[in-house]
C-alpha positions as YAML, in Angstrom:
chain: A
units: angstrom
residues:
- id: 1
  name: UNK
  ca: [96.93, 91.19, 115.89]
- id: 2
  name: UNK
  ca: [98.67, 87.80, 116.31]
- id: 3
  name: UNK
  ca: [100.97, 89.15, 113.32]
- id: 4
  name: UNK
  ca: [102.21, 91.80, 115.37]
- id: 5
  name: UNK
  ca: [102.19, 89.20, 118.54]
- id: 6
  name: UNK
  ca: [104.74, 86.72, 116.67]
- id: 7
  name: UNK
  ca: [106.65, 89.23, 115.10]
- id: 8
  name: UNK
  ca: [107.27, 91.01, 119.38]
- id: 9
  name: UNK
  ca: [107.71, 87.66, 120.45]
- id: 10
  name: UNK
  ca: [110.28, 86.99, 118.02]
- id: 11
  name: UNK
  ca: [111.95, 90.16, 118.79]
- id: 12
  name: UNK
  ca: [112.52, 89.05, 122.29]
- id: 13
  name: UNK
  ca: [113.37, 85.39, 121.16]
- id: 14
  name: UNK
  ca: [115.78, 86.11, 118.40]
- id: 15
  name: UNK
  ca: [113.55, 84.23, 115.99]
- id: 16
  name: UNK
  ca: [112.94, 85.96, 112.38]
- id: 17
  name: UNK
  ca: [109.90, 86.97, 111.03]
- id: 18
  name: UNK
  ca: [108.96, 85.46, 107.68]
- id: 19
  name: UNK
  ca: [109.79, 86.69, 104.32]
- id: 20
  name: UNK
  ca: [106.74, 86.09, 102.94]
- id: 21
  name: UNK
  ca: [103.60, 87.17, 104.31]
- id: 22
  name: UNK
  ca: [100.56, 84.57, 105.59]
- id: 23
  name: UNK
  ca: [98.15, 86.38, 102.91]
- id: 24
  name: UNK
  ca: [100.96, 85.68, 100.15]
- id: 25
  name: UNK
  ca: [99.47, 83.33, 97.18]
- id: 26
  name: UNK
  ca: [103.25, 82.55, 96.85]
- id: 27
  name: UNK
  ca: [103.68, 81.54, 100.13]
- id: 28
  name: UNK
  ca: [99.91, 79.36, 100.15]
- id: 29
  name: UNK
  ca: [101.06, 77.24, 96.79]
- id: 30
  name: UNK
  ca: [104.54, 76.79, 98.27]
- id: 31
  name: UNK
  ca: [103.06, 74.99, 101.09]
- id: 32
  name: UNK
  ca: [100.64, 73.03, 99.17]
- id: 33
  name: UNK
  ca: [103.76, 71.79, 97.29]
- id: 34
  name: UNK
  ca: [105.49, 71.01, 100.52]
- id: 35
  name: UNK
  ca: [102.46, 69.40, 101.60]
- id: 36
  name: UNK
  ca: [102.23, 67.18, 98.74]
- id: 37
  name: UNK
  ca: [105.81, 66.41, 98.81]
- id: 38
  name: UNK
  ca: [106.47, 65.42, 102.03]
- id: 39
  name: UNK
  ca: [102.66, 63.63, 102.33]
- id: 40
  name: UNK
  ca: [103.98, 59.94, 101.65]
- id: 41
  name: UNK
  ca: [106.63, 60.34, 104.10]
- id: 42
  name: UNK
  ca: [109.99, 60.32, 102.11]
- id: 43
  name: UNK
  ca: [111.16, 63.88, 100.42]
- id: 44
  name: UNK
  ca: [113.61, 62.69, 97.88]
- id: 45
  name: UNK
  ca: [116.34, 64.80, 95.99]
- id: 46
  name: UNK
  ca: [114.29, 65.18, 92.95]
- id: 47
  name: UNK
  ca: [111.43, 65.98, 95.04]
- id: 48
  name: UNK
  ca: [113.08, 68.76, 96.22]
- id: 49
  name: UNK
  ca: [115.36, 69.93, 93.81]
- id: 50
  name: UNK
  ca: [111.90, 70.11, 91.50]
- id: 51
  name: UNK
  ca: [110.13, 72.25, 94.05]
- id: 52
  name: UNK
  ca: [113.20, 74.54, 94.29]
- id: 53
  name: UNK
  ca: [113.25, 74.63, 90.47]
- id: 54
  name: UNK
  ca: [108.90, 75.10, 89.62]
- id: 55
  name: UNK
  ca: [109.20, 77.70, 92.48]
- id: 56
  name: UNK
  ca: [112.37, 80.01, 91.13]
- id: 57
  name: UNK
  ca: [110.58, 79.64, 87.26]
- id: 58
  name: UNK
  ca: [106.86, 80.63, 88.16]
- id: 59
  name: UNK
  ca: [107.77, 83.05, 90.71]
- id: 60
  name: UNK
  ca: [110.88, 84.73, 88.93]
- id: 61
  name: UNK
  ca: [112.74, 83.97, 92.20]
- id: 62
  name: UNK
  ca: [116.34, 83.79, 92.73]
- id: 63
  name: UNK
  ca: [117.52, 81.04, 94.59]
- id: 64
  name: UNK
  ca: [117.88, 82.41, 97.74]
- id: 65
  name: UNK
  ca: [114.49, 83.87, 97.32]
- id: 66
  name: UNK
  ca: [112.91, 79.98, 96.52]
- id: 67
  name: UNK
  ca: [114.60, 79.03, 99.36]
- id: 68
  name: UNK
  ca: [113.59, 81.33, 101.79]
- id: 69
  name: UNK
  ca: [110.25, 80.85, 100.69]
- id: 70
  name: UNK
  ca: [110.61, 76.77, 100.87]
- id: 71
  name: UNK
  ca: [111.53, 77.45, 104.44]
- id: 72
  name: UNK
  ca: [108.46, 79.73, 105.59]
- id: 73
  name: UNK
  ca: [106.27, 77.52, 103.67]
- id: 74
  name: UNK
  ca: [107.65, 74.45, 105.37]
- id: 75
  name: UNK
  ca: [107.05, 76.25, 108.70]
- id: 76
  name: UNK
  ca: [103.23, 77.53, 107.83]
- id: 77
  name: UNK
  ca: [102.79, 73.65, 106.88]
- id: 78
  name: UNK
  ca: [103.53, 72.78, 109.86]
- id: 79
  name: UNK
  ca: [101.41, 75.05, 111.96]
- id: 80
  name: UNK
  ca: [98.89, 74.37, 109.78]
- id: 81
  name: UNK
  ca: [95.73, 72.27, 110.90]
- id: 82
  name: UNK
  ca: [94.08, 72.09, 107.52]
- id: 83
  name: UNK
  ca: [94.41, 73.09, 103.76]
- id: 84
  name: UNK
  ca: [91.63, 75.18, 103.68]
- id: 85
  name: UNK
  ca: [93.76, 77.97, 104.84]
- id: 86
  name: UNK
  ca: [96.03, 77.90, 101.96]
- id: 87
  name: UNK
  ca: [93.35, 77.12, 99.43]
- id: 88
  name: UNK
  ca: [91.28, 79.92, 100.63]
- id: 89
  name: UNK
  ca: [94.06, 82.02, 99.74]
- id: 90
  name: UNK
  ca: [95.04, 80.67, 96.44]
- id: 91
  name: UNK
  ca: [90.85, 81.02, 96.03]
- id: 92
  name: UNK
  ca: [90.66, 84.53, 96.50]
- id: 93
  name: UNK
  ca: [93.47, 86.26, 94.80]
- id: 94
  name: UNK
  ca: [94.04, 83.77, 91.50]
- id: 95
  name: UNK
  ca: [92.01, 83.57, 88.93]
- id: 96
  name: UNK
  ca: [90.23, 79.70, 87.53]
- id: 97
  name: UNK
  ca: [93.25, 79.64, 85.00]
- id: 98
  name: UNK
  ca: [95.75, 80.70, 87.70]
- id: 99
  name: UNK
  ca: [94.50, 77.86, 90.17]
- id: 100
  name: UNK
  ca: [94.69, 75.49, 87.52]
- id: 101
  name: UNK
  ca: [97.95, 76.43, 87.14]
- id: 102
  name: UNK
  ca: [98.68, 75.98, 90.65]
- id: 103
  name: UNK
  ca: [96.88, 71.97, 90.92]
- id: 104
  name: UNK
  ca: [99.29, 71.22, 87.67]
- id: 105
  name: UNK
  ca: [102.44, 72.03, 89.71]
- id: 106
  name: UNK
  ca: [101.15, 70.02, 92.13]
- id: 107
  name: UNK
  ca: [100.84, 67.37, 89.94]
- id: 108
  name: UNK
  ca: [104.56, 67.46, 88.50]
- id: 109
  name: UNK
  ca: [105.30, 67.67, 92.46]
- id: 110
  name: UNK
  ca: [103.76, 63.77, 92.73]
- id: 111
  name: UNK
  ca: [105.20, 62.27, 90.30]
- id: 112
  name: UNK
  ca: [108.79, 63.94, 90.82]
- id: 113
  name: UNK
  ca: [109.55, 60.82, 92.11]
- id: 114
  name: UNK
  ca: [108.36, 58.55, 90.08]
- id: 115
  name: UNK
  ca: [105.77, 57.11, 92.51]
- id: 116
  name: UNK
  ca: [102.18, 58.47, 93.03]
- id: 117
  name: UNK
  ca: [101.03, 57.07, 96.28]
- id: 118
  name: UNK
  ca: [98.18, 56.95, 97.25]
- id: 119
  name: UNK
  ca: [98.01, 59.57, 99.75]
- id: 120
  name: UNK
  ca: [98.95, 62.19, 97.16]
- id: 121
  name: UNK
  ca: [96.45, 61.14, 94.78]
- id: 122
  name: UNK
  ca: [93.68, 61.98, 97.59]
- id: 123
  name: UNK
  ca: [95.52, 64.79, 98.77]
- id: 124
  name: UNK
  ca: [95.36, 66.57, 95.27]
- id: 125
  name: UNK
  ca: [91.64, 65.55, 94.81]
- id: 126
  name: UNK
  ca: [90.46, 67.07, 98.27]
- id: 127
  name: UNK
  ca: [93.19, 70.30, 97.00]
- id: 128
  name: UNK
  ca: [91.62, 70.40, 93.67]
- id: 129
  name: UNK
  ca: [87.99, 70.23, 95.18]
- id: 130
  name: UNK
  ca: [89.07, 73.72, 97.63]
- id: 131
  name: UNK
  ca: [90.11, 75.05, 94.74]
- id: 132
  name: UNK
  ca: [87.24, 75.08, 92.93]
- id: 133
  name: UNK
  ca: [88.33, 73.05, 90.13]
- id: 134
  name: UNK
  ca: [86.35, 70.75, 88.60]
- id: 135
  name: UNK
  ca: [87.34, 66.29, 88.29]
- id: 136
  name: UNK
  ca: [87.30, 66.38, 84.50]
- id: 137
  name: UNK
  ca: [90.51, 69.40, 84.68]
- id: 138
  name: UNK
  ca: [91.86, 67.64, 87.66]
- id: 139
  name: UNK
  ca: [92.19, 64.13, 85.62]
- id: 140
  name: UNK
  ca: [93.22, 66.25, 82.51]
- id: 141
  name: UNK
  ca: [96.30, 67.67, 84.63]
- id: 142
  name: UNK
  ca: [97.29, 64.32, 85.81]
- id: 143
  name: UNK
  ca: [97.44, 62.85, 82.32]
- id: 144
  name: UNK
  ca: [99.77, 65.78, 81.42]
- id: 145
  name: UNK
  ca: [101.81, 65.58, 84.62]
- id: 146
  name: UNK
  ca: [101.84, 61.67, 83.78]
- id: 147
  name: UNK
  ca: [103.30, 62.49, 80.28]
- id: 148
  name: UNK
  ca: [106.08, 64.40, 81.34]
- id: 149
  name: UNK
  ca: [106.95, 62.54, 83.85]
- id: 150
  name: UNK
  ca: [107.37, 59.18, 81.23]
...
């Protein structure tokens, strides 16, 4: 119902309706990433040029396509009051191995720059815990993150 509401409203506004929809796991990990990105304040070139890039290789998307969906995810981070609504997402249509998959791109999304504050470090523990997946795999993608990053 609100759907349909935004998507009239928009109509009459001129506004566009997103490419990718709210129920999207796509769209729910994108945001995450943007989330975690943008969490410590500063969004740096590598931070974003490394989202653009983990985006376009695990969803097969062109660049256009990793764009548009680095711009609705930006937006649905925004209007978002919590990360339960992404995670719940990401919960119910991935599998344990694909939500692993998921917390280790958000690791290589920390330490794009170089830096893990410490606001991403608790922001990928309290992601992790949504997700279901347990502090031992959590730690174990962090070490691996760590090592490429090095």
């Amino acid at each position: 119902m609100f759907a349909k509401l935004k998507t009239l409203i928009g109509t009459f506004t001129g506004d566009e309706e997103p490419h990718f929809a709210e129920t999207d796991p796509r769209l729910a990990a994108a945001a995450l990433l943007v989330h975690t990105i943008s969490i410590d304040g500063v969004i740096t070139d590598e931070e974003k040029s490394q989202l653009q890039a983990v985006l376009q290789s695990k969803y097969e998307l062109t660049l256009e396509q990793a764009d548009e969906l680095i711009e609705d995810a930006s937006t649905a981070d925004k209007e978002a009051v919590d990360l339960y609504g992404f995670t719940s997402v990401l919960k119910r249509h991935l599998s344990e191995e694909e939500r692993l998959d998921i917390l280790a791109m958000i690791w290589d999304m920390v330490y794009a720059d170089g830096v893990v504050h410490e606001f991403e470090d608790n922001l990928v523990w309290r992601i992790a815990e949504l997700l279901g997946v347990s502090s031992r795999d959590r730690m174990i993608l962090k070490k691996r993150a760590r090592k490429l990053a090095e």
